[in-house]
LODO-474751 format. One record per residue: x, y, z of N, C-alpha, C in turn. Coordinates in pm, whole numbers, padded with zeros to 5 digits, always signed. Layout:
XYZXYZXYZ...
This chain:
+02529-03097+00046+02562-03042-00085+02708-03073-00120+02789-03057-00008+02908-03101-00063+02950-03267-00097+02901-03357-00032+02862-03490-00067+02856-03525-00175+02717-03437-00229+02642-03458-00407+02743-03348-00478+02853-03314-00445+02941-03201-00517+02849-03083-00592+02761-03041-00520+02705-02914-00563+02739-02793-00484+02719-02713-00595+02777-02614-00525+02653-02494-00521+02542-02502-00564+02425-02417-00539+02334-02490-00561+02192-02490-00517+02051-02591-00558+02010-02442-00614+01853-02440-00699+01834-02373-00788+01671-02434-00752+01592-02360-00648+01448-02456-00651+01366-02325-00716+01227-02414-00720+01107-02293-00743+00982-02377-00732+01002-02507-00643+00913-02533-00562+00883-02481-00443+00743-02468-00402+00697-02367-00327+00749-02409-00164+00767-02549-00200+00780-02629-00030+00918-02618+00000+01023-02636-00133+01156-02637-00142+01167-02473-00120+01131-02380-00149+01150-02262-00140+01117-02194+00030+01026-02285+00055+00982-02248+00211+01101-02279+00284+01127-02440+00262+01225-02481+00326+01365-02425+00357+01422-02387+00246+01571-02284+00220+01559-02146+00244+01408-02090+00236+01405-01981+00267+01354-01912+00371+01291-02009+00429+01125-01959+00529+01023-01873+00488+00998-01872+00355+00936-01781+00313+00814-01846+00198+00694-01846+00237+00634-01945+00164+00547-01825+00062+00543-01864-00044+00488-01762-00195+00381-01727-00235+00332-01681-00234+00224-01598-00276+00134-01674-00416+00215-01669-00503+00173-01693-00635+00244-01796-00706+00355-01828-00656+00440-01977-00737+00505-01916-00808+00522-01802-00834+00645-01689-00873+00796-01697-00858+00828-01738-00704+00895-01764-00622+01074-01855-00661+01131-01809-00620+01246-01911-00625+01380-01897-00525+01469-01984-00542+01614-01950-00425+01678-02002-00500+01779-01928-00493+01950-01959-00520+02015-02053-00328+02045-02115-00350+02126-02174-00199+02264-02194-00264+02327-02160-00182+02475-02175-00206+02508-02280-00098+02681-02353-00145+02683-02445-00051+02763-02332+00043+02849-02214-00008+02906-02115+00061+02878-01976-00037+02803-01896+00087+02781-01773+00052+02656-01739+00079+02578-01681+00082+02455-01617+00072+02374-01628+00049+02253-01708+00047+02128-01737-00040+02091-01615-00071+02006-01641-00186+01891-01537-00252+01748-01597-00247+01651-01495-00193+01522-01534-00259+01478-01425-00341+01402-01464-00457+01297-01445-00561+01193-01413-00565+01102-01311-00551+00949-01321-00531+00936-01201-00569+00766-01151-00559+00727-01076-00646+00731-00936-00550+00737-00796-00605+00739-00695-00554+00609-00684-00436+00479-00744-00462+00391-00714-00377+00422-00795-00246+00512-00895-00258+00541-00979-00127+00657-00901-00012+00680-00791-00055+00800-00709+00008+00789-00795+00160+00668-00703+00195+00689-00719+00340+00675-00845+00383+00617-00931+00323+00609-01101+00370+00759-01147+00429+00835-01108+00276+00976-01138+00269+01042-01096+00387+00987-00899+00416+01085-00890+00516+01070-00931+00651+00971-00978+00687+00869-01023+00781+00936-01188+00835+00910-01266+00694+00943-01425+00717+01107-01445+00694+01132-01405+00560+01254-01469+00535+01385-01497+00595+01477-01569+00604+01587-01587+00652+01685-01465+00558+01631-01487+00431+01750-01462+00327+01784-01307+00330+01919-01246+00399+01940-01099+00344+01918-01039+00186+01919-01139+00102+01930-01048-00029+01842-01119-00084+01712-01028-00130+01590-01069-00161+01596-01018-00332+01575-01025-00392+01545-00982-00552+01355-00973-00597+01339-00896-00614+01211-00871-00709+01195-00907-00839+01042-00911-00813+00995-00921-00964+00859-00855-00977+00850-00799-01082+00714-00756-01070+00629-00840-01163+00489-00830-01081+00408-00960-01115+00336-00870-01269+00285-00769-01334+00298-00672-01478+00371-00568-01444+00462-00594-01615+00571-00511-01629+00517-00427-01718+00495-00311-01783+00444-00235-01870+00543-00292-01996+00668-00299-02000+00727-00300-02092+00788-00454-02159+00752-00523-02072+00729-00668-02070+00607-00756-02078+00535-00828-02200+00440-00929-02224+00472-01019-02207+00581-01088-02136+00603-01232-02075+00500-01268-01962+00492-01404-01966+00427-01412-01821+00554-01374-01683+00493-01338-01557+00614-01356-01479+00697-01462-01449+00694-01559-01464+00790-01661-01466+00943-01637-01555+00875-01556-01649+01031-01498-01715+01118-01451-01631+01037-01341-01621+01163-01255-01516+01163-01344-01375+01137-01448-01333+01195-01531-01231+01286-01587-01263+01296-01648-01433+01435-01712-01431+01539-01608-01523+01522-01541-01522+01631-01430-01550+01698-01392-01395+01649-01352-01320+01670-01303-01198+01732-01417-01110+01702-01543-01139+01786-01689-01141+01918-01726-01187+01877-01687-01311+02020-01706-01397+02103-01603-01336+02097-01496-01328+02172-01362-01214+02219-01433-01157+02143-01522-01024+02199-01506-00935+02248-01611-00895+02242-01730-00997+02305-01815-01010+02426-01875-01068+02500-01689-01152+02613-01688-01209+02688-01705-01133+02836-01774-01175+02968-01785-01104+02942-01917-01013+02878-01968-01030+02844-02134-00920+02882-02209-01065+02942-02325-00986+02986-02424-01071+02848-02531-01137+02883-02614-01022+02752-02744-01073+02638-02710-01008+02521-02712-01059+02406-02676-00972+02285-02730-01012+02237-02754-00848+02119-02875-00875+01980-02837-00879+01925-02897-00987+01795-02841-00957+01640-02934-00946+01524-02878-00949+01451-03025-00876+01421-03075-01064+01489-03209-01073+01505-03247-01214+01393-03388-01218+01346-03424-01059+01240-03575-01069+01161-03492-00941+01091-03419-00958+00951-03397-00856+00855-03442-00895+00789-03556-00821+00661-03595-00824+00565-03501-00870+00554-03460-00697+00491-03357-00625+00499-03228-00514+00477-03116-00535+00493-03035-00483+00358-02943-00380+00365-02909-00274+00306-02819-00197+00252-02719-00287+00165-02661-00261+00157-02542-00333+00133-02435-00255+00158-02283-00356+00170-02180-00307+00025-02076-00188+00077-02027-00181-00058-01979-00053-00217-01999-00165-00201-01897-00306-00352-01934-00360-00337-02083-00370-00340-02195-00389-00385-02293-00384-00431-02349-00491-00516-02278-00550-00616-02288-00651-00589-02316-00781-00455-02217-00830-00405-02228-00970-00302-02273-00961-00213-02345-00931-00051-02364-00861+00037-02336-01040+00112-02268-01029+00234-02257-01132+00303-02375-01149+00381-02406-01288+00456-02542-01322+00522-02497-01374+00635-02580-01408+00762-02553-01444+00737-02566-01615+00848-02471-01659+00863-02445-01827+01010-02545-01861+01004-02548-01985+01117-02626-02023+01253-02497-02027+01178-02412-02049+01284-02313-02032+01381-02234-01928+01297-02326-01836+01359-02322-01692+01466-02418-01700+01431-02627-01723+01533-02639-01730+01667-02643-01797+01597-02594-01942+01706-02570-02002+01798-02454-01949+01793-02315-01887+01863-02226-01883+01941-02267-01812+01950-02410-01715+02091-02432-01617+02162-02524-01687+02106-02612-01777+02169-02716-01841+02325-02702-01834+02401-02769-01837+02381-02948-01742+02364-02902-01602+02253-02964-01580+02235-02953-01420+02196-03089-01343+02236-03099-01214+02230-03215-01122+02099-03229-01069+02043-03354-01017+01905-03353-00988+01930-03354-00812+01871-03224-00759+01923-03229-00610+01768-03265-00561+01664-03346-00596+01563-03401-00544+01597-03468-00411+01686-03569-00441+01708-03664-00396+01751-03634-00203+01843-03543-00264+01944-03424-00143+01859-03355-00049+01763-03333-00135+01651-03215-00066+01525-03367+00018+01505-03429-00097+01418-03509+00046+01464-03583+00150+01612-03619+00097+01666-03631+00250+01680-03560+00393+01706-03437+00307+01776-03308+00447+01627-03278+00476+01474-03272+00363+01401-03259+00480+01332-03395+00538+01374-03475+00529+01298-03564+00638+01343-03601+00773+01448-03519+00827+01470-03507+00963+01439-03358+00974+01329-03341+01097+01317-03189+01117+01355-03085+01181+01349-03032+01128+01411-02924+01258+01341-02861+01378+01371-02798+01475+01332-02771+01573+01170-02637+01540+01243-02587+01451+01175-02479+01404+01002-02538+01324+01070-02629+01229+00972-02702+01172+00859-02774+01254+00965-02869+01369+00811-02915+01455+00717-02866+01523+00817-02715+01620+00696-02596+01643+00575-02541+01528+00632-02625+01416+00515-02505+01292+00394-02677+01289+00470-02755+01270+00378-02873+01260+00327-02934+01389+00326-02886+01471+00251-02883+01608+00151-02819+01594+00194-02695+01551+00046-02573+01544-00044-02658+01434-00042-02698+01325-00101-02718+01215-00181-02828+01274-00112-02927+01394-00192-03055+01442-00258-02971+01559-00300-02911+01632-00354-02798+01743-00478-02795+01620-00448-02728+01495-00580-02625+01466-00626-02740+01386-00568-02875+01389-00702-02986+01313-00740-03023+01417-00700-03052+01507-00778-03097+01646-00875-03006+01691-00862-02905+01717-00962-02785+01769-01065-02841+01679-01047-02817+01528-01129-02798+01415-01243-02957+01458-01171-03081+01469-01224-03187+01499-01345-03174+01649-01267-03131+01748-01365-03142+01852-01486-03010+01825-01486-02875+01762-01580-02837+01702-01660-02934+01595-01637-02989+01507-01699-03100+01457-01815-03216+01563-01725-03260+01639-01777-03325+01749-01892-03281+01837-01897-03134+01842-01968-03077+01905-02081-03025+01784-02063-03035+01718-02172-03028+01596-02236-03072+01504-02180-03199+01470-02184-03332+01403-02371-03382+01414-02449-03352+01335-02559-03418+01362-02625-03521+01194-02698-03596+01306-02749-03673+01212-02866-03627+01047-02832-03656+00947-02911-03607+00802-02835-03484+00779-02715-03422+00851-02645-03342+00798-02600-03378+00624-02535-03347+00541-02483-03387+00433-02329-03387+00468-02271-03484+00390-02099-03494+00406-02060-03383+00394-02057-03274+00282-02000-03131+00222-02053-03058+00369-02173-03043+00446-02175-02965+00507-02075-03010+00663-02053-03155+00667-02024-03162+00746-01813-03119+00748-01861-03153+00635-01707-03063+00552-01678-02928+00589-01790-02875+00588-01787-02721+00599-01788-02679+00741-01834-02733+00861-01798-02756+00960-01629-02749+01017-01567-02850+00963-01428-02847+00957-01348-02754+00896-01395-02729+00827-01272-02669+00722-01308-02514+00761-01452-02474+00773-01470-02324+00821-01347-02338+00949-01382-02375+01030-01297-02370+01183-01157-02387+01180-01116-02457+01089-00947-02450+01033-00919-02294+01012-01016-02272+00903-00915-02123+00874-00959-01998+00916-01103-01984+00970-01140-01938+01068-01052-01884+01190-01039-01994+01305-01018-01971+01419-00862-02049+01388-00808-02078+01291-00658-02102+01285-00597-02028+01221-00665-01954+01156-00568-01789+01072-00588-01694+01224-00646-01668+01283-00691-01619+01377-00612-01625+01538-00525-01742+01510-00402-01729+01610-00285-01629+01600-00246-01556+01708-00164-01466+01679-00067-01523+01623+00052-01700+01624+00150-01748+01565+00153-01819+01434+00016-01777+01361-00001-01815+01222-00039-01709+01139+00048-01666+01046-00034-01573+00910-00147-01675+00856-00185-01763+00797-00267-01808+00759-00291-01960+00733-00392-01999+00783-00442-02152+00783-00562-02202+00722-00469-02344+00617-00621-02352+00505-00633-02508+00543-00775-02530+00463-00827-02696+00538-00879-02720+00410-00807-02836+00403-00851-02937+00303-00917-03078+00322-00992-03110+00277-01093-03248+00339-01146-03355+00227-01167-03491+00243-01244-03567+00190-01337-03603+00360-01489-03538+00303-01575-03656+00422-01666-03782+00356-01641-03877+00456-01760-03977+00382-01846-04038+00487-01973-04059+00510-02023-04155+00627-02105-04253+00532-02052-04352+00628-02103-04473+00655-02089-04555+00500-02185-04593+00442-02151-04646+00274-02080-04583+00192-02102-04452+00198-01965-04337+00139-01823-04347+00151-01816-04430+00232-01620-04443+00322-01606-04516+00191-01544-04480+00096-01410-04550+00003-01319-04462+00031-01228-04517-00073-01051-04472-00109-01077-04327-00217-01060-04274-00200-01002-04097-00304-01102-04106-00403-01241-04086-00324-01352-03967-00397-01380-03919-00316-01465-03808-00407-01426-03684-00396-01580-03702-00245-01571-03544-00139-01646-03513-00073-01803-03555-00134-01906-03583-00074-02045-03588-00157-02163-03495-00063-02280-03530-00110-02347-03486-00044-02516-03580+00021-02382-03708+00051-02474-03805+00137-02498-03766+00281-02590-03831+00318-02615-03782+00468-02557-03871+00568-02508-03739+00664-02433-03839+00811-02535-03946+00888-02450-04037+00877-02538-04157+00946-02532-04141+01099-02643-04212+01154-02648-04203+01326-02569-04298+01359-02569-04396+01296-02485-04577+01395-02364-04584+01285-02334-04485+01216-02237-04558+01098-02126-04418+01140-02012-04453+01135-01916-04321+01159-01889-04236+01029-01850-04131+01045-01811-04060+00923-01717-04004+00941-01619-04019+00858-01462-04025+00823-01422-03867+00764-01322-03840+00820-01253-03698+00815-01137-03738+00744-01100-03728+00610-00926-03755+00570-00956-03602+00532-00818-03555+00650-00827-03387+00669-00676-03364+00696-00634-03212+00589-00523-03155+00602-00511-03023+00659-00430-02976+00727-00421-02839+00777-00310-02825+00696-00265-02684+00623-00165-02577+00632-00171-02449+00636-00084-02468+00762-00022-02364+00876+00088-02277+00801+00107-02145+00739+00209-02095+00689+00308-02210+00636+00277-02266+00557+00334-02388+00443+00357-02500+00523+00331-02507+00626+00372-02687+00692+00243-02755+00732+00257-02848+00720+00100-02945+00695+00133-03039+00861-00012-03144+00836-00054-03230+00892-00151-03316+00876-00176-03424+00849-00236-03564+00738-00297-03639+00866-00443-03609+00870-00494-03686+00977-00647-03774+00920-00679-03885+00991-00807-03940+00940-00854-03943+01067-00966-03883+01082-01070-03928+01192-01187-03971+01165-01232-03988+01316-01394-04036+01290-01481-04032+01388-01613-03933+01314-01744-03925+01419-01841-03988+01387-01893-04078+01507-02042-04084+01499-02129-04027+01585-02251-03948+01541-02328-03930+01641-02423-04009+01699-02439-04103+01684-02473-04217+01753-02391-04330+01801-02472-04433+01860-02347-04580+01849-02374-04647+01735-02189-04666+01685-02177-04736+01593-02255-04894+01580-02271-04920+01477-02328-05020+01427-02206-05148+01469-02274-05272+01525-02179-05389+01588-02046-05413+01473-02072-05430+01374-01985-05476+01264-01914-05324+01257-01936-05208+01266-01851-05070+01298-01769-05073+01451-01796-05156+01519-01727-05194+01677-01640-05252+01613-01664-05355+01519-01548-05520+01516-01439-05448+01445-01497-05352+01354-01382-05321+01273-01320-05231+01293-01350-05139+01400-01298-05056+01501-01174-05126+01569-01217-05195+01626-01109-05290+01723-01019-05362+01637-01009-05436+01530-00932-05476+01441-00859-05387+01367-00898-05295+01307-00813-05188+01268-00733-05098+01375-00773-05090+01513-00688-05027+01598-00577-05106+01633-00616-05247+01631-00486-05322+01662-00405-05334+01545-00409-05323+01425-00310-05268+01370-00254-05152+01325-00325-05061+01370-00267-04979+01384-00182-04944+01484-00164-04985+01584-00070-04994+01702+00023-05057+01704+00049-05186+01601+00137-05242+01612+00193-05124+01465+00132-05060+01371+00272-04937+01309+00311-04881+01388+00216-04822+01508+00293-04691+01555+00424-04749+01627+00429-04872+01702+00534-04919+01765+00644-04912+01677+00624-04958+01559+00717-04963+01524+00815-04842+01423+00756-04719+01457+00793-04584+01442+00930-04569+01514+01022-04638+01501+01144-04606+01616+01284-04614+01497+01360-04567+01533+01488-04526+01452+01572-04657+01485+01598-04704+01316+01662-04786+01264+01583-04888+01220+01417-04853+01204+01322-05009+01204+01339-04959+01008+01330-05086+00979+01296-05088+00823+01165-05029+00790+01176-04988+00679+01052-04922+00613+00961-05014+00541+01011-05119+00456+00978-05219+00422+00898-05335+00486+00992-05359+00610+00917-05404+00733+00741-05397+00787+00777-05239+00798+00663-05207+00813+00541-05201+00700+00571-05151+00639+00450-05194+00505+00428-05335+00505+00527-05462+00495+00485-05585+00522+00386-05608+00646+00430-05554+00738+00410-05624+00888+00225-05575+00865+00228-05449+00836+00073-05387+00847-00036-05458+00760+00030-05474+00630-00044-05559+00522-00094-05695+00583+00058-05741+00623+00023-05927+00664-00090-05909+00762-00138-05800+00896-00142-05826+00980-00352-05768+00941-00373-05684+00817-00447-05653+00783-00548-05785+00697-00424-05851+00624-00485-05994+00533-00527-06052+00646-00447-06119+00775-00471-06210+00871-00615-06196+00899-00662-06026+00907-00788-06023+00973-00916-06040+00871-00894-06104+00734-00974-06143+00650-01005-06023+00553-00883-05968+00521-00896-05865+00423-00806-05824+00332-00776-05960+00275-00572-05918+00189-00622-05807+00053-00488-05727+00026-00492-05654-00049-00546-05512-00001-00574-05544+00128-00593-05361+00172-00468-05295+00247-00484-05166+00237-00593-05046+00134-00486-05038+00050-00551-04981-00016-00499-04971-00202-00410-04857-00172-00340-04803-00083-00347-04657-00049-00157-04693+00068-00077-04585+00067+00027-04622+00176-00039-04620+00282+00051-04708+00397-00006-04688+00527+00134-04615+00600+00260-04558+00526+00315-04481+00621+00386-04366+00521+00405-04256+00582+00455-04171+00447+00522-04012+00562+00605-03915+00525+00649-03847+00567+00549-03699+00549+00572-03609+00653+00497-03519+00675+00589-03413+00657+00518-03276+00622+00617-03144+00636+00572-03019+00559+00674-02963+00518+00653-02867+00385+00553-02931+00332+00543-03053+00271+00402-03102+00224+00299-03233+00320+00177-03225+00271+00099-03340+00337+00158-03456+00335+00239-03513+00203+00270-03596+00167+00396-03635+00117+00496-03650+00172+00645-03639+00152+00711-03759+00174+00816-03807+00070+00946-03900+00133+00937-03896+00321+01011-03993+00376+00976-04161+00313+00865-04215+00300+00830-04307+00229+00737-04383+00147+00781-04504+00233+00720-04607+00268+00688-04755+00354+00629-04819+00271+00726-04886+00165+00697-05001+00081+00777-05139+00097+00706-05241+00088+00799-05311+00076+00849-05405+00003+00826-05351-00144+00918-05387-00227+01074-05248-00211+01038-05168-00124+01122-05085-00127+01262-05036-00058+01312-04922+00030+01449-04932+00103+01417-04828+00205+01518-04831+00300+01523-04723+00386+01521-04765+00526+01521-04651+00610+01514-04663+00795+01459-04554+00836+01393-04593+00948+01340-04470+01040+01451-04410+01082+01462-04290+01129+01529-04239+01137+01458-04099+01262+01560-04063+01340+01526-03978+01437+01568-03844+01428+01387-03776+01403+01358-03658+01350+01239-03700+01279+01205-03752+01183+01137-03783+01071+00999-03739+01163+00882-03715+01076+00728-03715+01105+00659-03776+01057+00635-03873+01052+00542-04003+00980+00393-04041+01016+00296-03979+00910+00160-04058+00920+00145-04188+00894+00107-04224+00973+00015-04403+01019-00086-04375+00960-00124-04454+00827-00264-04477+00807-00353-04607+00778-00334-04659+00820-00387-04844+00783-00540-04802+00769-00578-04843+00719-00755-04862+00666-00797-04990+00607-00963-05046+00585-01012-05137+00567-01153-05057+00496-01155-05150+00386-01270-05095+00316-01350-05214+00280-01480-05185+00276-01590-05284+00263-01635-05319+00122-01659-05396+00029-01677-05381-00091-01832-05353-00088-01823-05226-00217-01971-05178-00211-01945-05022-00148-01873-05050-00052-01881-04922+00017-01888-04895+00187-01848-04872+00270-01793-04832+00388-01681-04904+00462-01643-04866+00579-01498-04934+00606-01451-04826+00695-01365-04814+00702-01250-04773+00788-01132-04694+00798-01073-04586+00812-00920-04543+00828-00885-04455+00994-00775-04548+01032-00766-04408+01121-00586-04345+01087-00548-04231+01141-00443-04166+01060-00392-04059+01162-00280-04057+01233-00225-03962+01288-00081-03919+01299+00045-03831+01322+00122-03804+01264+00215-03827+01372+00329-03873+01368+00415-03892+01514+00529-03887+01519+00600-03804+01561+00722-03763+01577+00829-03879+01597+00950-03909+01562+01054-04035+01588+01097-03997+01696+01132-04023+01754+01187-03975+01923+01269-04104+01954+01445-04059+01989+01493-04200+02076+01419-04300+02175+01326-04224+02263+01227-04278+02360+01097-04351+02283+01052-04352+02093+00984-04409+02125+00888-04288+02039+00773-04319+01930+00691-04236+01894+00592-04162+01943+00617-04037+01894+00547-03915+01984+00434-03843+01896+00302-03903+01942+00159-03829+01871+00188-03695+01856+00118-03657+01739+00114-03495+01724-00020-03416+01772-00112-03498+01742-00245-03465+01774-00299-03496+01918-00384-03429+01993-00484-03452+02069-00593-03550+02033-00630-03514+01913-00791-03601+01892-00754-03738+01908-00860-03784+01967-00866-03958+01955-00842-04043+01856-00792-04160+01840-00835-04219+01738-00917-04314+01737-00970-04414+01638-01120-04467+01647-01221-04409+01611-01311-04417+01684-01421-04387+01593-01498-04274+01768-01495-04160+01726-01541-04072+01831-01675-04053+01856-01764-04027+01996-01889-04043+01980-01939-03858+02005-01988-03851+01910-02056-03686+01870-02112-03647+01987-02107-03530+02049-02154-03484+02196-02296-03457+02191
C-alpha cells in the first residue's frame, strides 16, 4: 500500500473482504476499511455478530441491519454510509475499480453487485485491484492450511464417487454423488463452518468445454469427467478428474497417456522464476505436436484461493513469473470434435524444492471399484 501511495483500500468483495478480514459474508452486505496504519474495520450485518466474533481478525466491527423499520433502502445503503464513516480522515483510497470476478458470499445463489453509488461516494479513488491480486497470490501460511482442507474434502468426495460410480447412472446423479459428500461430510469436519460443491459432470461423448451438467448416462469403457470445486469457509480448490467404471476404451488409453505427458511437463515447470508465458506456449506447442492445435479453448494454468479462479493467468501473449507461494491449477485438456476428450486438473503449491500436489486423488483416468 505504501508503494501504490494508498493510504486505505475500501473492498466489498466477498473474497477481498475474507482476505483483509478473515471473515467471509453471509449475504454480500459486507465490507472493510484497511488502513495502511491503524485499525481495520469490518462491515456486516447485525445477524453475523457472532460469525464476526468467532472469525474475524478485525477489533472494530460496525453493523448493519439487514430491515431497518425506518429505512426503505436496500441494505447496501447503510453499508456505504458506514464506509464512508469509516473511511473518513484517509487520504487516497483504493478501491476494487477493474474486477472481473469475484467469489461469492456464503448464499451463493443471489451474489450482490456493486452500485454506482458506491463508486461514486469515494471519488477520486485509486484502483487497488491490481495491489490486491498481487498480495494475494503468494499465500499465506494460514491460507494453505484452509486450501489443504478444501483439497482433503474433494478428494474424500472423489474416492466416495469411485466407490459408487456405476454404469447407466445419469451425469446429474453422478453429480449428486459428489457434491452431496462435499457438503455433507465436509461441513461436518470439526475445522470447517461450512463446505459447498460445485460441479460440471460429463461421460464419455458429453466431455466438452463449459456446458452445463446433463442427464446422459455414465459410460462403462468411456471415463466421466469431474470439473469440481470445493469451498471451504471462502477458500477454494479447482480440480478435474476422472472415473471409469469399466476399462477405458483403446483410443481413451492413447489419450490418457498423451495428455498425461503434457501435463507433466506443466507441472515441472511450476517452479519460481519460470515465465508464465512460457508455459502457456510450451503446453499448447506440446498439445498441437500431438495432432490437436488450438486446444483447449480454455487456460491451462491460473491461480487458486479466496476464489476458484484467480490471477496469475498463463498466457502467452502475456507477462509475469512464478513465484514462491503462489497455488496454481494445471489444466491441459483435449477435446474430440463432436464430443468427448479429455481434462485432467490439480492444484500445486510453488515450493523452492519444486511443485507440491494438493490433492490425494489420482490423476488420469481412475478405475471405479
Amino acid at each position: 500500500m505504501e508503494e501504490a501511495t494508498l493510504d486505505a483500500l475500501v473492498v466489498r468483495a466477498p473474497d477481498n473482504v475474507l482476505y483483509l478480514t478473515n471473515f467471509w459474508g453471509m449475504k454480500g452486505y459486507e465490507a472493510a476499511v484497511f488502513p495502511r496504519e491503524g485499525q481495520p474495520v469490518l462491515i456486516c450485518l447485525e445477524a453475523s455478530a457472532e460469525d464476526a466474533a468467532r472469525s474475524a481478525w478485525t477489533d472494530d466491527v460496525r453493523f448493519l441491519s439487514g430491515y431497518a423499520p425506518d429505512d426503505p433502502r436496500p441494505p447496501l445503503s447503510r453499508t456505504l454510509e458506514l464506509a464512508q464513516a469509516a473511511a473518513r480522515g484517509y487520504g487516497r483510497v483504493g478501491l476494487e475499480l477493474s474486477l472481473g470476478t469475484q467469489a461469492s458470499d456464503r448464499m451463493v445463489g443471489e451474489p450482490t453487485t456493486f452500485t454506482a453509488a458506491w463508486f461514486e461516494a469515494f471519488a477520486p479513488a485509486a484502483d487497488a485491484t491490481p495491489l490486491l491480486s498481487a498480495a494475494r497470490a503468494i499465500k499465506t501460511p494460514q491460507e494453505l492450511e484452509r486450501m489443504r482442507i478444501a483439497n482433503e474434502i474433494a478428494a474424500a468426495a472423489m474416492e466416495h464417487v469411485k466407490e459408487q460410480l456405476r454404469p447407466d447412472m445419469s451425469e446429474s446423479e453422478a453429480a449428486a454423488l459428489w457434491q452431496g459428500h462435499v457438503h455433507g461430510h465436509g461441513t461436518n469436519r470439526p475445522d470447517v463452518d461450512l463446505a459447498l460443491a460445485f460441479s460440471l459432470v460429463w461421460s464419455g461423448p458429453g466431455i466438452k468445454t463449459f456446458t452445463a451438467t446433463g442427464d446422459g448416462p455414465v459410460r462403462d469403457d468411456e471415463p466421466t469427467l469431474f470439473e469440481i470445486w470445493v469451498c471451504a469457509d471462502g477458500y477454494w480448490c479447482d480440480h478435474t478428474k476422472n472415473v471409469c467404471p469399466g476399462e477405458p476404451r483403446p483410443e481413451y488409453a492413447e489419450l490418457e497417456e498423451q495428455l498425461l505427458s503434457v501435463y507433466e511437463k506443466l507441472v515441472e515447470l511450476c517452479r519460481p522464476g519460470q515465465s508464465l508465458a512460457e508455459l502457456d506456449r510450451s503446453g499448447r506447442e506440446a498439445i498441437a505436436a500431438l495432432g490437436h492445435p488450438g486446444q483447449p479453448s480454455h487456460p491451462l494454468c491460473h491461480g487458486v484461493g479466496a476464489r476458484a479462479h484467480e490471477p496469475p493467468y498463463a498466457h502467452q501473449a502475456g507477462g509475469g513469473t512464478i513465484a514462491e507461494g503462489m497455488v496454481l491449477a494445471i489444466e491441459p485438456g483435449i477435446y474430440w470434435e463432436g464430443g468427448g476428450g479429455l481434462r485432467v486438473e490439480d492444484n500445486f503449491l510453488v515450493t523452492a524444492a519444486g511443485p507440491e500436489k494438493l490433492s490425494s486423488f489420482p490423476d488420469g483416468i481412475v478405475r471405479a471399484a
